[in-house]
C-alpha positions in Angstrom: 44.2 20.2 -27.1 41.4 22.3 -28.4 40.0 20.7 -31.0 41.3 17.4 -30.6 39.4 14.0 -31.1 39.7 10.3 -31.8 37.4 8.0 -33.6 36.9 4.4 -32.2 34.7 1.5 -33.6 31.5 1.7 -31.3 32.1 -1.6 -29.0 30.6 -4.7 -31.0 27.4 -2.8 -32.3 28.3 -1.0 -35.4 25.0 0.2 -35.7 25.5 2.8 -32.8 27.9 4.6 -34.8 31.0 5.6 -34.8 32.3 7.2 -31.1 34.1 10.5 -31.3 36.1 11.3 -28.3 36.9 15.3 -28.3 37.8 18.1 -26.1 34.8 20.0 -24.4 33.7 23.6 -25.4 30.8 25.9 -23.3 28.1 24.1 -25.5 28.4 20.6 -24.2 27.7 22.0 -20.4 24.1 21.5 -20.7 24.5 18.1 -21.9 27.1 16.5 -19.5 24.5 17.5 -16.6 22.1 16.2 -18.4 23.9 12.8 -18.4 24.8 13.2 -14.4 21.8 13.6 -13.8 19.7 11.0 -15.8 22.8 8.5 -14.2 21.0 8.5 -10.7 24.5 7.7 -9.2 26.5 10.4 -9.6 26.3 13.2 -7.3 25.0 15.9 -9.7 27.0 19.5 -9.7 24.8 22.1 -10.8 24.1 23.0 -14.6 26.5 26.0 -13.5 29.5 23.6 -12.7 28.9 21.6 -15.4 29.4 24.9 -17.9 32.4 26.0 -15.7 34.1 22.5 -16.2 33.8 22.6 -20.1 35.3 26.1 -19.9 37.8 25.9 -17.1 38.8 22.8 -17.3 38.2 22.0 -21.1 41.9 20.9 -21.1 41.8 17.9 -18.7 38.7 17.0 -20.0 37.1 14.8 -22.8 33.7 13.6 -23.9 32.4 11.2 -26.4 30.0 11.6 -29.1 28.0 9.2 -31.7 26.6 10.6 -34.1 27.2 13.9 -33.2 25.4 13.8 -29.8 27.3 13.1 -26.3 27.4 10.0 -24.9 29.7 10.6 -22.0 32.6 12.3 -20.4 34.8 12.7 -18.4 35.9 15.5 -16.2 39.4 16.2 -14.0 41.7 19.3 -13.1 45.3 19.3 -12.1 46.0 19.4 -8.8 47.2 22.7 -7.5 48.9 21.2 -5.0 50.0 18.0 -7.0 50.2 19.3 -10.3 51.7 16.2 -12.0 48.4 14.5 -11.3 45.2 14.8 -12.4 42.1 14.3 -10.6 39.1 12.6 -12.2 36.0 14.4 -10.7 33.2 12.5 -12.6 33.0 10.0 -15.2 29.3 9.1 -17.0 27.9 7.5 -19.5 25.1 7.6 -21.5 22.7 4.5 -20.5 22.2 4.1 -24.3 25.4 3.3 -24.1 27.1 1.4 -21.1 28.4 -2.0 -21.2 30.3 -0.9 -24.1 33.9 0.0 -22.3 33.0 3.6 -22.9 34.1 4.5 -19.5 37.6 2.9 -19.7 38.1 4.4 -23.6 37.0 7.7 -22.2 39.9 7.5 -19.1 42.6 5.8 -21.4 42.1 9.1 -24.0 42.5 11.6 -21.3 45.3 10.1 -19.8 47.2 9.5 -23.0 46.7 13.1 -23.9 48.0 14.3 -20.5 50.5 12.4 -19.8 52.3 13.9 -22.9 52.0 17.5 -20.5 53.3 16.0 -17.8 51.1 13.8 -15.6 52.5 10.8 -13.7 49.2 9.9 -11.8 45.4 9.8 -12.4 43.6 10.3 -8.9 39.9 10.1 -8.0 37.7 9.4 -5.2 35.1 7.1 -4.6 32.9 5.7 -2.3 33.5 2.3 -0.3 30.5 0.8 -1.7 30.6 1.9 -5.3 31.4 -1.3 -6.7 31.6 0.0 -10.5 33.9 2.8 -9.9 36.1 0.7 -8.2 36.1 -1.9 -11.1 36.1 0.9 -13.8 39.5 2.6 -11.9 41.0 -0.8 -11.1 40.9 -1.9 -14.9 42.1 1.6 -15.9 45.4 1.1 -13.6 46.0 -2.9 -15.0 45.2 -1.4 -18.4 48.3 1.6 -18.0 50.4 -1.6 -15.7 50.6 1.2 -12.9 50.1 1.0 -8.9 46.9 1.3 -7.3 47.2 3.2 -3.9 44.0 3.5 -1.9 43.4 5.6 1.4 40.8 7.1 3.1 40.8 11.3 2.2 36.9 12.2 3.8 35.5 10.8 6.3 31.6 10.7 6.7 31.8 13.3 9.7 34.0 15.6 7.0 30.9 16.5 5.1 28.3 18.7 6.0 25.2 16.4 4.7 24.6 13.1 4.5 27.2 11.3 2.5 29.4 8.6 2.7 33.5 8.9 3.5 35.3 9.1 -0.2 38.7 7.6 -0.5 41.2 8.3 -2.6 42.4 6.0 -5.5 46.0 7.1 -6.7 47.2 5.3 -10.0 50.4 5.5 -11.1 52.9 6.6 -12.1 52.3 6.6 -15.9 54.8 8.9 -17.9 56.8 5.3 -18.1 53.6 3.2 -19.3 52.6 1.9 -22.2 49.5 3.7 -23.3 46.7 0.6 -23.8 45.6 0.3 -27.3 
């Protein structure tokens, strides 16, 4: 997939720009941390993960660019032990640019790309009480007309700080689905 990108009309503001969804490369670390962390929500990796995941896992990856800066990504890795699924580890946007179904374009471009390599299911975790995850994954799985499975994977008492349980969200399967246009 290096290399690889999609243009799509910027929501209903033409102005923006043009969005340009591509595959990651070492440079665009800096940024996606940047966009973590100016997100207030997210828990923020450090700069170090950030370059790591554009390098790594460049492949099962995508972000999104208008006019030519980045906007938003989002980030995943097969699972080792699942490796027909692909687990979404962060998706942000850009405040510049929310409200626009950036989120959902960035998800439905990563999936379409994978499931041609062989991924039947999209997992992520989330939080109980993160109300726009939930809403951004639920869309995503009407969107691909797949099953959403949802089970409890940490509990609070799992973690070694103070954070809330995470469940997991399994979405699927997808090879059979019609990819949303």
């Amino acid at each position: 997939m290096s290399g690889k990108h999609s243009e799509r009309a910027n929501g209903d503001n033409q102005s923006a720009g043009r969005i340009v969804i591509e595959t990651p490369t070492k440079q665009d670390g800096a940024a996606l941390w940047r966009i973590a962390r100016d997100s207030q929500k997210l828990d923020l990796n450090s700069s170090y993960a950030y370059l790591l995941w554009c390098v790594d896992f460049a492949e099962t990856s995508v972000i999104a660019r208008v006019d030519g800066e980045i906007v938003g990504f989002a980030i995943g890795y097969r699972r080792p032990t699942d490796p027909d699924a692909v687990l979404v580890w962060q998706v942000a946007v850009d405040a510049s640019q929310r409200g626009r179904g950036l989120a959902g374009t960035l998800l439905d471009e990563l999936v379409g790309r994978l499931v041609e390599t062989g991924v039947r299911y999209l997992d992520t975790t989330i939080t109980p009480d993160n109300e726009a995850s939930i809403r951004l994954f639920s869309s995503f799985a009407k969107r691909w007309n797949a099953t959403l499975d949802r089970s409890r994977l940490f509990e609070e008492g799992d973690f070694p700080d103070a954070h809330e349980p995470e469940d997991l969200f399994r979405i699927g399967p997808l090879a059979g689905a019609a990819r949303p246009q």
